[in-house]
LOBAVEX-736567 format. One record per residue (C-alpha): residue number from 1; residue in one letter; x, y, z. Coordinates in Angstrom, 2 decimals, decimal comma. Layout:
LOBAVEX-736567
ATOM   nr  rest       px       py       pz
ATOM  NUM     A        X        Y        Z
...
//
This chain:
LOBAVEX-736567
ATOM   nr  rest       px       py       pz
ATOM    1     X    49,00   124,64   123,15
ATOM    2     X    49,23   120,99   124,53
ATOM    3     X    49,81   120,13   120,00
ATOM    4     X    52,04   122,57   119,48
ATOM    5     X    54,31   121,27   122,56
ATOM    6     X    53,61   117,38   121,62
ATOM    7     X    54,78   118,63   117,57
ATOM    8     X    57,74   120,24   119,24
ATOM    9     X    58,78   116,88   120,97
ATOM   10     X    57,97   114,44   118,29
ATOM   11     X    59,52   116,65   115,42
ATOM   12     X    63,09   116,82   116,66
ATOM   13     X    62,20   112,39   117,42
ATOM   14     X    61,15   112,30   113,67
ATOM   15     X    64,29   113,99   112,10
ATOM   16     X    66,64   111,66   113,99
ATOM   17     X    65,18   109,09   112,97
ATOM   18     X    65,10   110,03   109,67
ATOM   19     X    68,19   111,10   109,15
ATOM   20     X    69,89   108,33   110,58
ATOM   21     X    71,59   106,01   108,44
ATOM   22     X    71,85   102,11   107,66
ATOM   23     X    74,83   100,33   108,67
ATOM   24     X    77,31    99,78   105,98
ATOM   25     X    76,91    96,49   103,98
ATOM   26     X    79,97    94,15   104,36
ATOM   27     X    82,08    94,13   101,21
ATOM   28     X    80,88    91,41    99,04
ATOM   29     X    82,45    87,86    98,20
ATOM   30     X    85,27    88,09    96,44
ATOM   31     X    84,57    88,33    92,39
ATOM   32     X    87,83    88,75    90,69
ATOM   33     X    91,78    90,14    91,43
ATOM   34     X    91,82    94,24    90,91
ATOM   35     X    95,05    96,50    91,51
ATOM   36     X    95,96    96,80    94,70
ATOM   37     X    96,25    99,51    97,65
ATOM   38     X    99,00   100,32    99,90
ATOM   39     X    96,68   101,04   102,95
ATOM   40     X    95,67    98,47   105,93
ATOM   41     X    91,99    98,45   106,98
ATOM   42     X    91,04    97,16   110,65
ATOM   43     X    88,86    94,05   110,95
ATOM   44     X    85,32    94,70   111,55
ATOM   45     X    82,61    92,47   113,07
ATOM   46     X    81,50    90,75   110,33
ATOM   47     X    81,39    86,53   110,04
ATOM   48     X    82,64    84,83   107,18
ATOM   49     X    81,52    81,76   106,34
ATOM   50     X    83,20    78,34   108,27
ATOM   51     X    86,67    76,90   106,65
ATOM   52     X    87,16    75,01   103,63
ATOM   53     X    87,28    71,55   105,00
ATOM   54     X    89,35    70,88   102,09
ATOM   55     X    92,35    72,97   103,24
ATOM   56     X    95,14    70,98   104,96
ATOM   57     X    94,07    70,29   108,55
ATOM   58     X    97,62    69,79   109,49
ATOM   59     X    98,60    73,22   108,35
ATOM   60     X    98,33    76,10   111,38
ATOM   61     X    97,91    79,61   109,88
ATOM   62     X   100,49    81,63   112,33
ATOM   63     X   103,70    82,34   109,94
ATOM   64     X   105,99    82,80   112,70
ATOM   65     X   108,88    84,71   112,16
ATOM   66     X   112,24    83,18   113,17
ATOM   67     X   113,25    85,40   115,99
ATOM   68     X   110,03    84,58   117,90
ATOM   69     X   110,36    80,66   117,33
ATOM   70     X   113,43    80,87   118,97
ATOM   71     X   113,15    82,99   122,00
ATOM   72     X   109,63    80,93   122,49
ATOM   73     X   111,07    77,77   121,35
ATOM   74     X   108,22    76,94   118,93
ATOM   75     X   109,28    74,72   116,23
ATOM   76     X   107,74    75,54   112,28
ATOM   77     X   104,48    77,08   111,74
ATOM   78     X   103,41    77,57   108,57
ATOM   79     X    99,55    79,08   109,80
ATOM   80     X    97,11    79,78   106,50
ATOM   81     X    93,41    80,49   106,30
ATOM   82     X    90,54    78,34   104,74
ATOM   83     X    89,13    80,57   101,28
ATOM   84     X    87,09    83,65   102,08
ATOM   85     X    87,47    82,79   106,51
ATOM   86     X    89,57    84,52   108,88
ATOM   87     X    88,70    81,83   111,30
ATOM   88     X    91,38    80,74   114,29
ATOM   89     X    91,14    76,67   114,04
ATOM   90     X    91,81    74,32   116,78
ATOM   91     X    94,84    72,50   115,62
ATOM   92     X    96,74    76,15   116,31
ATOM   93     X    95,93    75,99   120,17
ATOM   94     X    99,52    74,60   120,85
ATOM   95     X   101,22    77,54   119,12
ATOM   96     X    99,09    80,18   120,53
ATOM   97     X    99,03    79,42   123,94
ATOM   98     X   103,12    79,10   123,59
ATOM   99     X   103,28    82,55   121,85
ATOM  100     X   101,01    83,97   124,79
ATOM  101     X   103,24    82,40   127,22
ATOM  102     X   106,16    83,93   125,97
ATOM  103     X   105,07    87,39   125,20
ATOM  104     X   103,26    87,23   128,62
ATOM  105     X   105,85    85,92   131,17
ATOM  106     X   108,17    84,77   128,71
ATOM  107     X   111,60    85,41   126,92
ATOM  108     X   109,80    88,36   124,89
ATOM  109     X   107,57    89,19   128,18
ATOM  110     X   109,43    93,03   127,35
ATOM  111     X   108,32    93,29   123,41
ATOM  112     X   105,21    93,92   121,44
ATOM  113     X   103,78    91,52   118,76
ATOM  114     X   102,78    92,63   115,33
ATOM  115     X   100,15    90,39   113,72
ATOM  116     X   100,04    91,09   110,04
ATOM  117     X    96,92    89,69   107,48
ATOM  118     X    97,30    88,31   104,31
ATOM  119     X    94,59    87,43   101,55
ATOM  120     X    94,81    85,96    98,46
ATOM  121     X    94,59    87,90    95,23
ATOM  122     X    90,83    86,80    94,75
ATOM  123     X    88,03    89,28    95,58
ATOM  124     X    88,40    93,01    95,68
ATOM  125     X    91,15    94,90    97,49
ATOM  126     X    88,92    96,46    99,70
ATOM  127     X    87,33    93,01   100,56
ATOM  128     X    90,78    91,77   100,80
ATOM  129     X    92,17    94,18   103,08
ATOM  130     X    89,06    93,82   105,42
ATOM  131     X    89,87    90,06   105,35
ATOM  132     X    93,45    90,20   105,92
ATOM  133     X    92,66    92,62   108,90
ATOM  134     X    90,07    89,77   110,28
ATOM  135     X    92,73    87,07   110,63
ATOM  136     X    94,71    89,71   112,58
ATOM  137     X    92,12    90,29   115,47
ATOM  138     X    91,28    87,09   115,41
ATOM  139     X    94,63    85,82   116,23
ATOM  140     X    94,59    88,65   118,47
ATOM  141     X    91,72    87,81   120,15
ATOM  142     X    92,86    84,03   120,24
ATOM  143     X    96,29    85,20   122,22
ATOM  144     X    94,10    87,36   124,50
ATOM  145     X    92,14    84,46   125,81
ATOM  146     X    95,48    82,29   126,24
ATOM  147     X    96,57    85,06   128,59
ATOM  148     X    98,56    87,88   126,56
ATOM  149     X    96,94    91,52   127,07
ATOM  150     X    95,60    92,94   124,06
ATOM  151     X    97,80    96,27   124,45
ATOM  152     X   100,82    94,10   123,78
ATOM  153     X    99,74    92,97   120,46
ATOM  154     X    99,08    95,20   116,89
ATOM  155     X    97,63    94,50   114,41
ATOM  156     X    97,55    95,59   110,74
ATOM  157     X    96,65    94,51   107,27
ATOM  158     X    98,28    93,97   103,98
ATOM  159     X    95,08    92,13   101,94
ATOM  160     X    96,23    91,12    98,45
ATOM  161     X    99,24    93,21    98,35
ATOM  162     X   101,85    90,43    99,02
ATOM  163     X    99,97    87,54    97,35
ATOM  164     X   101,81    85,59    95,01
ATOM  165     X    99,28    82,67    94,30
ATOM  166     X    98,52    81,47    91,08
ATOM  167     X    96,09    78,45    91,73
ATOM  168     X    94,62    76,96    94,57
ATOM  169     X    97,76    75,58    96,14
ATOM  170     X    99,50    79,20    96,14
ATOM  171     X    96,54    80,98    97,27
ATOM  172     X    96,54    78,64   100,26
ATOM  173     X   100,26    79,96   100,83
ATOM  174     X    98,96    83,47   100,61
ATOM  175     X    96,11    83,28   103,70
ATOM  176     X    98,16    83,70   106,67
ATOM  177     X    98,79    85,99   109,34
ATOM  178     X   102,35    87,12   109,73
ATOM  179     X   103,98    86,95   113,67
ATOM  180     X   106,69    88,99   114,45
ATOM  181     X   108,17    91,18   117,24
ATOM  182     X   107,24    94,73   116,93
ATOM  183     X   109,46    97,56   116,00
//
């Protein structure tokens, strides 16, 4: 008796465990452009490796759109990401904590933000979308700890689908996330 009711409690242990399944891998490094799809994928946990320390320093990667540097009075932002990161980097700390400001007690302390993600057209588009969806909570996150709640801000992903980039200068162009005021 004392088997049969140990069997019955380590049986039902086993099959969990058994049927339980491995977390999903994280898309692998980008390999090579494919066609693109029209659907936005929400960042995920996973690290990406530190920025290119080639990239511009100077550059921010926060496109700002024109509305909000007005009502915030920021002046031009042109915000990209180092190749294959979705890292925040600290020479954007001026321009987020002034878009947190605003949005938080601010001019636009009534709207939303929408944070849009952009990749270049390297790597897959599922890799891409993942990526541009990154740099989206990441900004996010960056805004949150400056002050704005994170129910004020959304956030969404286009990967590859805008990219425009050519070579390495115009792929620069295409790693950004997009700022805007939410519709």
């Amino acid at each position: 008796m004392k088997k049969f009711h140990l069997l019955s409690t380590l049986l039902p242990a086993a099959l969990l465990l058994a049927c339980g399944s491995d977390p999903k891998e994280p898309p692998a490094a980008p390999t090579g452009g494919t066609e693109p799809v029209a659907t936005a994928t929400q960042a995920t946990g996973d690290e990406l490796p530190a920025d290119d320390p080639d990239d511009d320093p100077k550059k921010s990667q926060i496109n700002i759109s024109d509305e909000i540097k007005k009502a915030c009075g920021i002046s031009d932002s042109d915000a990209h990401f180092a190749y294959n990161s979705a890292n925040v980097r600290p020479q954007d700390e001026v321009v987020l904590k002034k878009l947190a400001d605003c949005f938080a007690t601010g001019a636009l302390k009534d709207k939303q933000m929408q944070l849009v993600g952009h990749a270049d057209p390297r790597g897959d588009e599922e890799y891409n979308m993942v990526l541009g969806g990154r740099r989206a909570e990441n900004v996010k996150a960056a805004l949150s700890q400056r002050g704005l709640g994170k129910d004020r801000v959304k956030t969404s992903s286009r990967g590859e689908l805008d990219a425009t980039g050519t070579d390495e200068a115009s792929y620069f162009e295409d790693r950004r996330v997009d700022v805007m005021v939410a519709e």
